[in-house]
N, C-alpha and C positions, 0 to 999 in steps of 0.2 A: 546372327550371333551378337552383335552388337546392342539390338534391344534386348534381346535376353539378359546379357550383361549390364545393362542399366537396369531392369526392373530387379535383378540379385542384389546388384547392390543397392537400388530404394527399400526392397524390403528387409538389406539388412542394416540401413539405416533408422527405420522406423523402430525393427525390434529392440534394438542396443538403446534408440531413445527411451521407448518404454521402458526397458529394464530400469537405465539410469533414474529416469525421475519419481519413479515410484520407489526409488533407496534401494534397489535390489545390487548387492556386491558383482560387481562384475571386471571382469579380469580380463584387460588388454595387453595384448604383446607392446612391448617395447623396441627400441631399435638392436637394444642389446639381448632381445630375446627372452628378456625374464616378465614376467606380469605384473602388473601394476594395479593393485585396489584402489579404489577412489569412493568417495563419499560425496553425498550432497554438502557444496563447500558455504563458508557461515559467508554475512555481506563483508567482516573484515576481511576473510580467506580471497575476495574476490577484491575486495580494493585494493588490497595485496599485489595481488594478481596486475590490476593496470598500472600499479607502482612499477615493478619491475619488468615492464612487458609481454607478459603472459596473455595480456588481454587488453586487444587496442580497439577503437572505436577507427573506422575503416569510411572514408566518405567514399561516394561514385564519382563515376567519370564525371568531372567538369564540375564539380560540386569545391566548395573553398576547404582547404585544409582546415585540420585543426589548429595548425599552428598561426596559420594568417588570422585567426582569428581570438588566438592568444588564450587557445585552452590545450586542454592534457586530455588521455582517457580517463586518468584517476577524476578530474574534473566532471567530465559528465557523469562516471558512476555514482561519484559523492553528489552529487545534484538530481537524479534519478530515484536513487534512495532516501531522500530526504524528500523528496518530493510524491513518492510513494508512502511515506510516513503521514503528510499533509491531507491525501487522499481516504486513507484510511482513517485519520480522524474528523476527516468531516463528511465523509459516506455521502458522499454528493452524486447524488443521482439525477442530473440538471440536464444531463446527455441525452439528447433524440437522434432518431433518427431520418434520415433523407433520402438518401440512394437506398435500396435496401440492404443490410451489410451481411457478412457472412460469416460463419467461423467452421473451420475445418477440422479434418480427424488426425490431425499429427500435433503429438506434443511438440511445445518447445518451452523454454527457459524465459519465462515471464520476464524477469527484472531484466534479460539481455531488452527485451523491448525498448523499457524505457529507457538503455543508454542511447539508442540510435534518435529516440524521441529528442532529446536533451541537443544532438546534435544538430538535428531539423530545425528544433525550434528556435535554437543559436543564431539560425539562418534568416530569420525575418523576414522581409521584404525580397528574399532571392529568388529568384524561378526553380524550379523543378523541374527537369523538362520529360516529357516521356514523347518515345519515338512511335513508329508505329510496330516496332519487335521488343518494348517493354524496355524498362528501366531499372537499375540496383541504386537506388537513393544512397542505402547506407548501412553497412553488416559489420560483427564483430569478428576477429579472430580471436582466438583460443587456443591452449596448449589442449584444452580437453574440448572435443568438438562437439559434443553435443550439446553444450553449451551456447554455440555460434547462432547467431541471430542474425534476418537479415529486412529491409523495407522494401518493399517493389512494386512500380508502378508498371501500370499496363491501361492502353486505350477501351475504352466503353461508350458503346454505338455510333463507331465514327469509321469513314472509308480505312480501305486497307493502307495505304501510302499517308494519311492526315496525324498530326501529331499533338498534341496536346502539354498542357503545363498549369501549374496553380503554383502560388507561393509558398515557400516551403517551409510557412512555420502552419499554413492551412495543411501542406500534407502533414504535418506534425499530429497538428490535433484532431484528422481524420482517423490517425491512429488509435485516439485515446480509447472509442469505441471498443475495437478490438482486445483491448488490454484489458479494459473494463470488463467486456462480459465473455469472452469465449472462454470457459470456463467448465472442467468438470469437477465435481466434488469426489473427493476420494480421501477417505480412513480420518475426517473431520478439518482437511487439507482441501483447497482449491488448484487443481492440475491447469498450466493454460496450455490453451491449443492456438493457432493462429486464425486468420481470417482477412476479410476485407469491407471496407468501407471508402466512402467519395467524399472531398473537401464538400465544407455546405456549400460553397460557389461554382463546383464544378463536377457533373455527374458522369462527364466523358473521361475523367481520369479516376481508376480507380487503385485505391491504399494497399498492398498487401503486406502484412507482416507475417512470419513464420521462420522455421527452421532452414539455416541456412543450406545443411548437406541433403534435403530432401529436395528443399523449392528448385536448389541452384540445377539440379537434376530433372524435376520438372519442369522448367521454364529454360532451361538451354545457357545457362550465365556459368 
């Protein structure tokens, strides 16, 4: 019963996403039982958003706060976005690849990506550390959850008990891959989907980013 019930609700996780990001109106119950329309929301509707807490930037266990480190979620979004602006005008295609990476068949919310990037890369010289039952780097929460995003480490060709770590502005930019090209084209619009890739230093830990109510249900978090 129990896996039945998980795979109902992945599969009605996956559709609700699809619906959302292809702009299809879709009408969720509320708590007060009336339905709620929502829309693909603009970048100021979403800075908004980490203004008033709608939308926070979420580090993992053992990972340093945002606050110890003298930022906001509005911070990383505004830095994210600008930094996706950066990328877009210089079409830099400088990226190779190493490990060989992946990308998967579940949408998720692009620009949630690059807030958790933002927060990685904050981290410099700090370890990352993944166990041998995988890791949550760094996810978003959201009033609208298909929106949530999240980063996840997991061990690659290594015993079952052995652990692994790279520093975590390299898982940052093992990310950018991902962001970069998992990609499908839709209505003259670029859909992303998630994926995985390895810091260039370490191929035993491997990058994943993607949708947080899908993965956190495939990976056990």
């Amino acid at each position: 019963m129990t896996s039945f019930l998980h795979s109902v609700r992945g599969a009605f996780l996956l559709a609700a996403l699809f619906a959302f990001l292809f702009n299809v109106s879709l009408a969720l119950p509320q708590a007060d039982g009336t339905p709620k329309d929502f829309k693909l929301l603009t970048k100021a509707e979403i800075i908004h958003s980490a203004e008033v807490g709608d939308l926070e930037i979420v580090p993992g266990p053992g990972l340093p706060s945002l606050e110890s480190l003298n930022l906001t979620s509005r911070d990383l979004v505004v830095r994210a976005f600008e930094r996706m602006e950066r990328i877009k005008e210089s079409h830099d295609d400088s990226l190779e690849k190493r490990y060989t990476p992946t990308c998967d068949n579940v949408l998720m919310y692009g620009e949630g990506g690059w807030f958790c990037f933002e927060y990685l890369l904050s981290l410099g010289q700090a370890n990352c550390i993944v166990p041998p039952w995988g890791a949550r780097f760094c996810h978003t929460n959201y009033s609208v959850y298909v929106y949530e995003v999240a980063w996840y480490g997991a061990t690659n060709g290594l015993g079952p008990n052995d652990w692994t770590q790279s520093k975590c502005h390299e898982v940052a930019n093992a990310g950018i891959w991902i962001l970069h090209n998992c990609h499908t084209p839709y209505g003259g619009a670029q859909m992303q989907h998630g994926g995985t890739e390895a810091p260039w230093n370490n191929q035993n830990l491997v990058v994943r980013i993607g949708h947080k109510g899908w993965w956190d249900n495939q990976l056990g978090f």
